[in-house]
LONU-739411 format. One record per residue (C-alpha): residue in one letter; x, y, z. Coordinates in nm, 3 decimals. Layout:
<sites>
- a, X, Y, Z
...
</sites>
This chain:
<sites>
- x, 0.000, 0.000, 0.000
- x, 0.293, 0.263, 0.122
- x, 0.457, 0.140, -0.254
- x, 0.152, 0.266, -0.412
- x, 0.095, 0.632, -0.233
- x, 0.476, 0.674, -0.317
- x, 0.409, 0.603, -0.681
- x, 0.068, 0.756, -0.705
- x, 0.269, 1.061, -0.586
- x, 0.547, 1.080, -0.777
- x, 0.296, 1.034, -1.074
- x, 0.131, 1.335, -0.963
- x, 0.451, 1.525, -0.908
- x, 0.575, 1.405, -1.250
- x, 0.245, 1.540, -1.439
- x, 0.284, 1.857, -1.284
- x, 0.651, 1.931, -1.350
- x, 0.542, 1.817, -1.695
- x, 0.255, 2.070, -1.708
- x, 0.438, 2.296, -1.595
- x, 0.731, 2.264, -1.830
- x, 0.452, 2.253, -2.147
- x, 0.327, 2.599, -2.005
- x, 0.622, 2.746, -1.972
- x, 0.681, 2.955, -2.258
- x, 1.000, 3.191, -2.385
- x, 0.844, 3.555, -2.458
- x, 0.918, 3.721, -2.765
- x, 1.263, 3.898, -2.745
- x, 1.414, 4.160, -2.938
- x, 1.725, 4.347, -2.896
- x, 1.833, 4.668, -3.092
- x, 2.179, 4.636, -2.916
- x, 2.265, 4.240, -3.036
- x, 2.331, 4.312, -3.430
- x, 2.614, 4.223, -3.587
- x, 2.777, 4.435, -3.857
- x, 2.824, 4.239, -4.182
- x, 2.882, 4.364, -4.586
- x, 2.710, 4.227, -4.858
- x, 2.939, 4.283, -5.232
- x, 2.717, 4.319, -5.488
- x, 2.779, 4.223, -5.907
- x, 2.815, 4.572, -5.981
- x, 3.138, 4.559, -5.713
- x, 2.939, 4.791, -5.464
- x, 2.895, 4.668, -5.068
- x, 2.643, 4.744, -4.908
- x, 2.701, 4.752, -4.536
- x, 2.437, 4.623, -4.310
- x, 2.346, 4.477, -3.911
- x, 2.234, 4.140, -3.911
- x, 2.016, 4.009, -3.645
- x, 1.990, 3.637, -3.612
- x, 1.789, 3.350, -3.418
- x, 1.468, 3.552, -3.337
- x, 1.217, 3.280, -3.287
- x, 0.876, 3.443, -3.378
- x, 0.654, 3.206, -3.177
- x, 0.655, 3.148, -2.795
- x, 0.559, 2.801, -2.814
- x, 0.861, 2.643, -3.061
- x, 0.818, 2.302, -3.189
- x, 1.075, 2.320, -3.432
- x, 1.401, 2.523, -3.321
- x, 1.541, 2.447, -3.684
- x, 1.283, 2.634, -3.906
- x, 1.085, 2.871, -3.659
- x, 1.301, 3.154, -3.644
- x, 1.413, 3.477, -3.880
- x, 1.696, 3.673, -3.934
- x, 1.651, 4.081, -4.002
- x, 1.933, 4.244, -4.207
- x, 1.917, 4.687, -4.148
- x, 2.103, 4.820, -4.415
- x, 2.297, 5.083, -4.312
- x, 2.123, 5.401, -4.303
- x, 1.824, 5.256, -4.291
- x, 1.489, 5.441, -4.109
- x, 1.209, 5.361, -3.971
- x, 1.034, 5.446, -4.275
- x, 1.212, 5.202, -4.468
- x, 1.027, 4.921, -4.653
- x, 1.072, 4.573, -4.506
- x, 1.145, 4.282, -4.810
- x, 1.023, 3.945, -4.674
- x, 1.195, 3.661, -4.894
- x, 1.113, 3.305, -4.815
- x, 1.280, 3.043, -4.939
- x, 1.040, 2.763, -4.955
- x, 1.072, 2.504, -5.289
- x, 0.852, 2.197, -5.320
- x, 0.679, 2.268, -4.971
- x, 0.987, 2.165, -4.839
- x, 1.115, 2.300, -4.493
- x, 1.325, 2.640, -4.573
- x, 1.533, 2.717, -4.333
- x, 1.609, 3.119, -4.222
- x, 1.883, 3.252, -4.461
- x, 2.172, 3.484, -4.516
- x, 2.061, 3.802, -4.790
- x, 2.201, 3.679, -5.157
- x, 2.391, 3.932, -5.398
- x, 2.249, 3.752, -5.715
- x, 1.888, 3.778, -5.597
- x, 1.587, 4.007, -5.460
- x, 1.703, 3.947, -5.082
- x, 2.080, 4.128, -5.213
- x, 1.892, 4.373, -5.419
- x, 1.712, 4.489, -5.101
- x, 1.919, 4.533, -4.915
- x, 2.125, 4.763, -5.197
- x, 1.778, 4.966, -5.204
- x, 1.814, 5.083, -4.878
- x, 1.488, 4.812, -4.712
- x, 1.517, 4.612, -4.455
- x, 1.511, 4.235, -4.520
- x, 1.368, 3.963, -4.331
- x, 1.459, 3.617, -4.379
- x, 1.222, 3.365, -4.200
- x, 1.241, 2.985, -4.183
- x, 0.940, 2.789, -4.207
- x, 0.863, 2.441, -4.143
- x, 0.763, 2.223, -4.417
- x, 0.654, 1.841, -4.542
- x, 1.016, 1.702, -4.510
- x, 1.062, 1.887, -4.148
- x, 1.065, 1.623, -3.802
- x, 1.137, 1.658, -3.485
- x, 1.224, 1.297, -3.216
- x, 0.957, 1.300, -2.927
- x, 1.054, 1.006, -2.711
- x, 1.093, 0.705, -2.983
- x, 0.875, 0.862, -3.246
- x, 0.963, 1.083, -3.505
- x, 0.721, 1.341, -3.519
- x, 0.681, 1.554, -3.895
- x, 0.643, 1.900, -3.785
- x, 0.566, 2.075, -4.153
- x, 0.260, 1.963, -4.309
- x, -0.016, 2.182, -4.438
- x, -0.085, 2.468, -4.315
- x, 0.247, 2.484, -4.066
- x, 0.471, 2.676, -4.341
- x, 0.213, 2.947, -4.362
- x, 0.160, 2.927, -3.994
- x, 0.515, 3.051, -3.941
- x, 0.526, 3.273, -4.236
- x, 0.221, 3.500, -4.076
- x, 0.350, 3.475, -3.740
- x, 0.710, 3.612, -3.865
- x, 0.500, 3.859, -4.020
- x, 0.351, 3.921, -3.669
- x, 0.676, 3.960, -3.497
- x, 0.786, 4.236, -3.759
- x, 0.472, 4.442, -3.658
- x, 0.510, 4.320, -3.230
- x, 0.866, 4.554, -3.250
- x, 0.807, 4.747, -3.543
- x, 0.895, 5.047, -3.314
- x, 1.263, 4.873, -3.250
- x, 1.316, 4.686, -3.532
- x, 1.394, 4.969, -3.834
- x, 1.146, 4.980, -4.143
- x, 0.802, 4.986, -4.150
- x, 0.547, 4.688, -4.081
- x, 0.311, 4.863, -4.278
- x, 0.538, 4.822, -4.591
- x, 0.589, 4.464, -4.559
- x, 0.661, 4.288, -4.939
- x, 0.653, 3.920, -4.964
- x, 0.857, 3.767, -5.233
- x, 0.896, 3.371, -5.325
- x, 0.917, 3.134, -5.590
- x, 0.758, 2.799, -5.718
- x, 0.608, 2.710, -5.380
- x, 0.795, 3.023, -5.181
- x, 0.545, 3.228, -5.461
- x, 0.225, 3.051, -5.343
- x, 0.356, 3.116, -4.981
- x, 0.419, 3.452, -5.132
- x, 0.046, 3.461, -5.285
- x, -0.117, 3.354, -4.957
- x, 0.062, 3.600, -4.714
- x, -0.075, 3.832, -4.967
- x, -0.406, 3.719, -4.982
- x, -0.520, 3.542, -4.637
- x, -0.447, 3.888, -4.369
- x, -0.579, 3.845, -4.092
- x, -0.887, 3.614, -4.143
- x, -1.022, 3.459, -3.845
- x, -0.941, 3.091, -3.972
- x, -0.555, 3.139, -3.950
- x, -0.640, 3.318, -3.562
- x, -0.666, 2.989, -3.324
- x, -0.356, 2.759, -3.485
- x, -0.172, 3.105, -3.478
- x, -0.249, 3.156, -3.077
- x, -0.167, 2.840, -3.016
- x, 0.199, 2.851, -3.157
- x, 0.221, 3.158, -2.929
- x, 0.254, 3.422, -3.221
- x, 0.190, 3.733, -3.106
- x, -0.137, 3.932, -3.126
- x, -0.088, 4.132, -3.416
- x, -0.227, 4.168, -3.782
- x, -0.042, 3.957, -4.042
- x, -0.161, 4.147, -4.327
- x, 0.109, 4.278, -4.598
- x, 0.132, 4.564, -4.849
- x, 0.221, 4.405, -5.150
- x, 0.310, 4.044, -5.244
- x, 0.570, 3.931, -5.551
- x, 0.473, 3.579, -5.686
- x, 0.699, 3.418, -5.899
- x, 0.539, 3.130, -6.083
- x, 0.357, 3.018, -5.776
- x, 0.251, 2.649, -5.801
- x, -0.094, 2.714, -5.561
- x, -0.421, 2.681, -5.631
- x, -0.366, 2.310, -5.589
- x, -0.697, 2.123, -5.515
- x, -0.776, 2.261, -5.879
- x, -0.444, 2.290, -6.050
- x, -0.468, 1.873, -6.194
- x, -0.777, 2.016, -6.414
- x, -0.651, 2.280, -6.523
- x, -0.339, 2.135, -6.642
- x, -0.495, 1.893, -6.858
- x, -0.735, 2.131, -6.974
- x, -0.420, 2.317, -7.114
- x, -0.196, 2.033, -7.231
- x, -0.433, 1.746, -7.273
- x, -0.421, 1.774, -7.646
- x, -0.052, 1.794, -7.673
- x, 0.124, 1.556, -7.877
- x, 0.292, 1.429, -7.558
- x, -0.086, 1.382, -7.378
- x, -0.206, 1.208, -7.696
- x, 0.130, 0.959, -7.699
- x, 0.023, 0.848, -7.321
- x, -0.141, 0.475, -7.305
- x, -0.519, 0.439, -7.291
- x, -0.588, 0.466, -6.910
- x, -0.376, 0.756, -6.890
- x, -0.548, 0.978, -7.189
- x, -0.921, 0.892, -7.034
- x, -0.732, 1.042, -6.679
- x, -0.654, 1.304, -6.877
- x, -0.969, 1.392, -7.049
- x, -1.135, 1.295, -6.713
- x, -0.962, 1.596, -6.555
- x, -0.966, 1.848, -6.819
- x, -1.357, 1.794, -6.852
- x, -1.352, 1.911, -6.484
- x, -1.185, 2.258, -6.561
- x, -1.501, 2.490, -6.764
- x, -1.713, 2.417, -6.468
- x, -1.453, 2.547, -6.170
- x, -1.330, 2.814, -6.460
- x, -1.705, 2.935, -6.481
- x, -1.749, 2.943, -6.118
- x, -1.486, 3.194, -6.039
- x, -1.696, 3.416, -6.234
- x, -1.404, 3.640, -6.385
- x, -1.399, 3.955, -6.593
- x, -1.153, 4.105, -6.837
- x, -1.012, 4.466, -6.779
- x, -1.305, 4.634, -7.011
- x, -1.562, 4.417, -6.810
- x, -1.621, 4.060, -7.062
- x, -1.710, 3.816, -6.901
- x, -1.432, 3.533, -6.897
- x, -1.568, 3.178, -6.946
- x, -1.452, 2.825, -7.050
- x, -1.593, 2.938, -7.434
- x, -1.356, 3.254, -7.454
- x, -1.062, 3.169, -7.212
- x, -0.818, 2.994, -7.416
- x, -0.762, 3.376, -7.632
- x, -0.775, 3.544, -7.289
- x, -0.404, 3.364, -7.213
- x, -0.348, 3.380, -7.591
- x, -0.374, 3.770, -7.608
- x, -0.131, 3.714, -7.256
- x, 0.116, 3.585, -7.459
- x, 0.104, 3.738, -7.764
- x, 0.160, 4.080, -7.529
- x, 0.441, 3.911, -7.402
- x, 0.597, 3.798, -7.705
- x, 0.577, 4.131, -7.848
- x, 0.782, 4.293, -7.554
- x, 1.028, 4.103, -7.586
- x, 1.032, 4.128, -7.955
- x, 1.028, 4.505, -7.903
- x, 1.359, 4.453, -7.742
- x, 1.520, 4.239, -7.957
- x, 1.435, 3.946, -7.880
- x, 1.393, 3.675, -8.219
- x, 1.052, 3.525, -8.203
- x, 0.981, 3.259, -8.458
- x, 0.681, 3.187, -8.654
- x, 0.800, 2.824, -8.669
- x, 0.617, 2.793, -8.254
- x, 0.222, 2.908, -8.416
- x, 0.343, 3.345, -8.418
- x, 0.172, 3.517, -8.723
- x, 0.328, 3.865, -8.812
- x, 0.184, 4.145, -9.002
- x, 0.348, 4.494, -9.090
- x, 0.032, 4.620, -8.959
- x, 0.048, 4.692, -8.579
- x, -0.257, 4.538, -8.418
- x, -0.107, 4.799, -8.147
- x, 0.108, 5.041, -8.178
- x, 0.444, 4.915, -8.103
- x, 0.726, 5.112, -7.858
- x, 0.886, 5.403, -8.050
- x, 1.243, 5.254, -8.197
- x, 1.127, 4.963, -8.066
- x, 1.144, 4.986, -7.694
- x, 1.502, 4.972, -7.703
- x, 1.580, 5.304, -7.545
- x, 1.851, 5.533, -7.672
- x, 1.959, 5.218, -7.903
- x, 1.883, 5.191, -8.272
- x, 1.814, 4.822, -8.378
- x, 2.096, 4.788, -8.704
- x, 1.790, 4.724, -8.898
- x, 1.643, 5.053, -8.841
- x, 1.723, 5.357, -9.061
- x, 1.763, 5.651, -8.926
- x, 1.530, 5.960, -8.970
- x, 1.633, 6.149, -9.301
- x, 1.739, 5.962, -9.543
- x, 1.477, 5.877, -9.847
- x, 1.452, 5.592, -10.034
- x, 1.297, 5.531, -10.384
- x, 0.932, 5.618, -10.303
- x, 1.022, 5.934, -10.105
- x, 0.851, 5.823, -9.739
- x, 1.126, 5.855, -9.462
- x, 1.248, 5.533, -9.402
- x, 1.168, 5.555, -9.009
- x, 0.801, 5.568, -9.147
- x, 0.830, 5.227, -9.326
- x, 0.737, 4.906, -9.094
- x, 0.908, 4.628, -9.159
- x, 0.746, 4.333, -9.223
- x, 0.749, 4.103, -8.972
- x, 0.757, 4.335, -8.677
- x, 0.388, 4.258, -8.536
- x, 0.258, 3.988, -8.374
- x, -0.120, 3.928, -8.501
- x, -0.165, 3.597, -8.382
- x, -0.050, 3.253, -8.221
- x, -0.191, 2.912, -8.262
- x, -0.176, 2.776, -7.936
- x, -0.183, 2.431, -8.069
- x, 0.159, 2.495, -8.189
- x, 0.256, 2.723, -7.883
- x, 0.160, 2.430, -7.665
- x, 0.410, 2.189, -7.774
- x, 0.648, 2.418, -7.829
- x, 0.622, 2.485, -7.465
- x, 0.595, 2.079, -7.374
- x, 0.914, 2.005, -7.629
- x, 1.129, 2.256, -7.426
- x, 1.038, 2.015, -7.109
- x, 0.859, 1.684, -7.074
- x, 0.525, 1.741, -6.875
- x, 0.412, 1.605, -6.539
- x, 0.291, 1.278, -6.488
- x, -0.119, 1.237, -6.467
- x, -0.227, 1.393, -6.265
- x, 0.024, 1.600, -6.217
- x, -0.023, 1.721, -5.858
- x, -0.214, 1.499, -5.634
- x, -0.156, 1.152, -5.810
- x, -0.123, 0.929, -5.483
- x, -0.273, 0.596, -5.592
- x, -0.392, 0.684, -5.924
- x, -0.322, 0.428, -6.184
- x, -0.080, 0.285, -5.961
- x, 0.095, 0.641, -5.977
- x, 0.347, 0.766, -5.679
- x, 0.244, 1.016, -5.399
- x, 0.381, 1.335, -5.496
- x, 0.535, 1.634, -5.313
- x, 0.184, 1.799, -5.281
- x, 0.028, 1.448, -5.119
- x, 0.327, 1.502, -4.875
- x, 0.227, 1.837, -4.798
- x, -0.145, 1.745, -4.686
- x, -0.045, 1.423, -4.488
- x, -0.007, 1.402, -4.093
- x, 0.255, 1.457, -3.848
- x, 0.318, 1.070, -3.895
- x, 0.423, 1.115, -4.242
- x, 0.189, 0.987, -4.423
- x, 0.109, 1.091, -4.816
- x, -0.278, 1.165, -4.881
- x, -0.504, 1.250, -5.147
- x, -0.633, 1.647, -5.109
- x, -0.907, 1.617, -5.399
- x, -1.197, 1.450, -5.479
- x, -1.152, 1.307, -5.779
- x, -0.762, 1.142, -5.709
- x, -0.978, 1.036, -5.378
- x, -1.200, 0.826, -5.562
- x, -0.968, 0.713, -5.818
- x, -0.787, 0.575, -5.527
- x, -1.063, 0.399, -5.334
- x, -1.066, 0.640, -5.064
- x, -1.237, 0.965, -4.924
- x, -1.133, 1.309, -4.777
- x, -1.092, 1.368, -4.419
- x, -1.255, 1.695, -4.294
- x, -0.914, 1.800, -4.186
- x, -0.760, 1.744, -4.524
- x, -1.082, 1.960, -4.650
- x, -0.963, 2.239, -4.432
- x, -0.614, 2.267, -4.472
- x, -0.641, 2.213, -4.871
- x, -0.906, 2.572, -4.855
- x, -0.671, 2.716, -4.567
- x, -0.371, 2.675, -4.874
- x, -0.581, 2.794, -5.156
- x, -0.513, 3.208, -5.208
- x, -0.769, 3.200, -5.431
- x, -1.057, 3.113, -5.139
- x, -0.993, 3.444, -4.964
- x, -0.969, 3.727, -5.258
- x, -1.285, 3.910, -5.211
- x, -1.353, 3.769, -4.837
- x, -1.459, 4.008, -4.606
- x, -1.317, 3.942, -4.359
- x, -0.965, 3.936, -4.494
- x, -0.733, 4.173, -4.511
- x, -0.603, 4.119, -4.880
- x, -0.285, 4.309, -5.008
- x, -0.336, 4.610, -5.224
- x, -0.042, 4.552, -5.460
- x, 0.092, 4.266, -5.644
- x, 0.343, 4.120, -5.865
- x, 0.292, 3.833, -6.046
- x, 0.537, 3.676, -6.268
- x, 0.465, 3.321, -6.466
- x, 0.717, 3.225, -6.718
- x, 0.597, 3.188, -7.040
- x, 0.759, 2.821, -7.111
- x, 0.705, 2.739, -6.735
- x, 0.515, 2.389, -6.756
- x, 0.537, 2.320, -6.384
- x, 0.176, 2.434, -6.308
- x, -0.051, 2.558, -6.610
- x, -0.089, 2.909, -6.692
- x, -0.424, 2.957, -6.607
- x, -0.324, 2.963, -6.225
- x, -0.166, 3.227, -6.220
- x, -0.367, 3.368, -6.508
- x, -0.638, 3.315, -6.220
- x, -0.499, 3.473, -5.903
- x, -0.413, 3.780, -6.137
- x, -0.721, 3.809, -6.283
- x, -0.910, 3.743, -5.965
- x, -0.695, 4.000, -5.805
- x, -0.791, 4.267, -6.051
- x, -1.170, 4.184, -6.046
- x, -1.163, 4.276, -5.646
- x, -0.981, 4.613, -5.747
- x, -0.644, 4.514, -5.632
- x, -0.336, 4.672, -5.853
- x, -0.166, 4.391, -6.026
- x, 0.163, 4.364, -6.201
- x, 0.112, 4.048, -6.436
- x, 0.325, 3.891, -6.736
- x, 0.384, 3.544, -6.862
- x, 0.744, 3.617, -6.949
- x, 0.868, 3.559, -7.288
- x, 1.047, 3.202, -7.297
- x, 1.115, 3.209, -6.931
- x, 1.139, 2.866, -6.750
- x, 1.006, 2.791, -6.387
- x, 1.218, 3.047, -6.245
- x, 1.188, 3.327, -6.004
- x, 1.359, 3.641, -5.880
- x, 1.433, 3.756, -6.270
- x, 1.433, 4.165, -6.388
- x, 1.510, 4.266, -6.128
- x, 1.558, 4.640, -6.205
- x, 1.206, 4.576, -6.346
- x, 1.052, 4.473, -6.063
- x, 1.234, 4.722, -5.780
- x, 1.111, 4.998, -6.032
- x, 0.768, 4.852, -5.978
- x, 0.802, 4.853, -5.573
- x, 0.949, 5.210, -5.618
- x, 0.609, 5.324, -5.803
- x, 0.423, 5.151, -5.500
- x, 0.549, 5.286, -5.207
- x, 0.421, 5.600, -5.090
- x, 0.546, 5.923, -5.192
- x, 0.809, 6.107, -4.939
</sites>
């Protein structure tokens, strides 16, 4: 009997050293006075001097002391007025862990411009930590964005000590990083995010942002298998697939008009987009595009489904939007040749894009890369297909790989969990544009390369589009014969963040 009171209380004292160790918690801490002075050389040869602070851990409650922390880089000089440049590093939903500014990218550029920059890590699919025997997987949907806002909440907890301005705050990311880029953009402050946020121990602040840079963010995900096949299905790659896979394929792309029809979009002049007139919608996209870069220079072949004209179907740039520069094919002013008309006043023909078959355009596109497997995003169990990074993303903290729509559900014998439901919405940018009780950025950038088969145009043709419809200002280009790539033109888009911010 004395045995059991002694272990009866020591059971009791051990549950309440544990409680008391889980409630515990390490306040938010930051330190003006704890920087440490570092240089940055940038390609141009010039340094740009900063104070780096390192290891700020943005939640109270920290599950992961690899990932949930950011570093803040003050470039010298810097005020309080100062923009702050959030870059994330995040690829493949894949844990990213708090980084060091970069002189070849937007983090170096930044920093050159005079903002502050802010680093954060983030936990992701491939992140664990060891509780006892078990190894725990700390990342999976919606934890990456989870950190993401609450780093976002820590800038605006000391924006009085920290230099810049938390109302200034610019996200910037690639391939996943964009779509964590598009959904600190578009999910501020709604209530959803508020309980899993408290219970990390971010603080109480608002997690909106100013403006948000996307580049080619793979997102929209529990709709991005339909509307790749809608897009590609009728490549000659699609059509070279066996049976089973080309009935997946129309299966899925069958699925697109419906969801495409739904989001109820509008062009610029106030057309209704639909499934009948969408495919030109991206065409004109491109053709825009194309003719930008021809403008500059650039050698577009008909060969890839381009038509040309001497007439302008717009009026191209003056000495063809290459500055100060004369193209050696262009006379000057002056001089007269057999009919009389200065030659400046002659067009060349050739110069103007009229049209594109995007028949042609599409395998272009598909011959520069082979395309995704079917379905291309969640394709756990389908036709014997593996699980891939997105089914990692929406499995459990036991690493499991899961299904996140309906259709690959069914195809695979099984159906969605209400907590898959959730998270899938809770990583979808495009559930909260227009939502009124989210605090959606004002200001975007949205970059999709114009060869990039990773996820299909119209995604990001979406989130742009959407954007615009709610009155948001929106940057948006499919870049001329750009890959899946991101922090590209850069002078071009710092110009753009320059015509943003408010005037001094």
């Amino acid at each position: 009997m004395k045995k059991l009171v002694v272990a009866s209380l020591a059971m009791v004292f051990a549950l309440s050293i544990s409680a008391t160790k889980k409630a515990k918690t390490i306040p938010l801490q930051f330190n003006p006075t704890h920087g440490v002075k570092a240089s940055l050389t940038m390609p141009n040869g010039n340094v740009v001097n900063y104070t780096a602070y390192t290891k700020l851990y943005f939640v109270t409650n920290v599950e992961d002391s690899t990932y949930q922390y950011m570093n803040i880089f003050v470039p010298e000089g810097a005020s309080q007025d100062a923009p702050i440049f959030l870059r994330t590093y995040v690829g493949g939903y894949m844990a990213s862990e708090a980084g060091y500014p970069q002189a070849q990218d937007a983090s170096g550029r930044a920093l050159a411009e005079g903002y502050v920059l802010a680093i954060p890590g983030s936990r992701g699919r491939s992140s664990t930590v060891t509780k006892g025997k078990k190894t725990i997987y700390t990342g999976r949907a919606p934890k990456a964005l989870l950190d993401l806002k609450a780093a976002i909440r820590y800038l605006r907890h000391f924006d009085q000590l920290i230099p810049g301005d938390a109302e200034k705050i610019i996200t910037d990311g690639t391939s996943a990083g964009g779509a964590m880029s598009s959904l600190m953009g578009a999910t501020g402050n709604n209530p959803a995010y508020a309980p899993l946020l408290k219970a990390m121990g971010a603080a109480d602040e608002r997690d909106d942002v100013f403006a948000s840079v996307c580049f080619c963010p793979i997102t929209d995900l529990d709709h991005a298998d339909m509307a790749y096949e809608w897009l590609y299905g009728n490549t000659d790659s699609r059509k070279s697939l066996s049976t089973t896979k080309q009935t997946l394929t129309q299966e899925l792309a069958s699925q697109f008009p419906a969801y495409l029809n739904s989001l109820h979009l509008k062009k610029t002049d106030g057309t209704p987009i639909n499934a009948d007139n969408y495919l030109d919608y991206i065409k004109q996209i491109i053709i825009k595009s194309a003719q930008e870069a021809k403008d500059a220079g650039a050698d577009i072949p008909d060969s890839i489904g381009f038509s040309f004209s001497s007439e302008a179907h717009f009026q191209a740039p003056v000495n063809g939007g290459m500055g100060k520069k004369r193209p050696m094919d262009m006379p000057r002013m002056g001089k007269k040749p057999m009919g009389g008309m200065p030659m400046m006043m002659q067009k060349r023909v050739g110069e103007y894009i009229t049209d594109l078959d995007m028949a042609k355009y599409l395998n272009y596109v598909v011959s520069t890369q082979p395309l995704k497997g079917v379905p291309a995003f969640d394709s756990y169990h389908v036709d014997g297909a593996e699980a891939s990074a997105e089914n990692s993303e929406f499995g459990n903290t036991q690493g499991s790989n899961v299904n996140f729509t309906v259709w690959s559900a069914a195809k695979a014998g099984t159906t969605l969990s209400d907590e898959v439901k959730e998270n899938a919405r809770l990583l979808n940018p495009m559930n909260f544009i227009g939502d009124k009780s989210t605090t959606v950025a004002p200001h975007w950038y949205i970059r999709h390369g114009a060869r990039d088969r990773d996820t299909s145009f119209p995604i990001s043709v979406n989130l742009a589009t959407k954007l615009q419809n709610s009155g948001k200002d929106v940057n948006f280009k499919l870049p001329w014969n750009r890959p899946h790539s991101g922090d590209y033109s850069l002078n071009e888009l710092f110009s753009w963040i320059k015509s943003i911010l408010p005037a001094k």
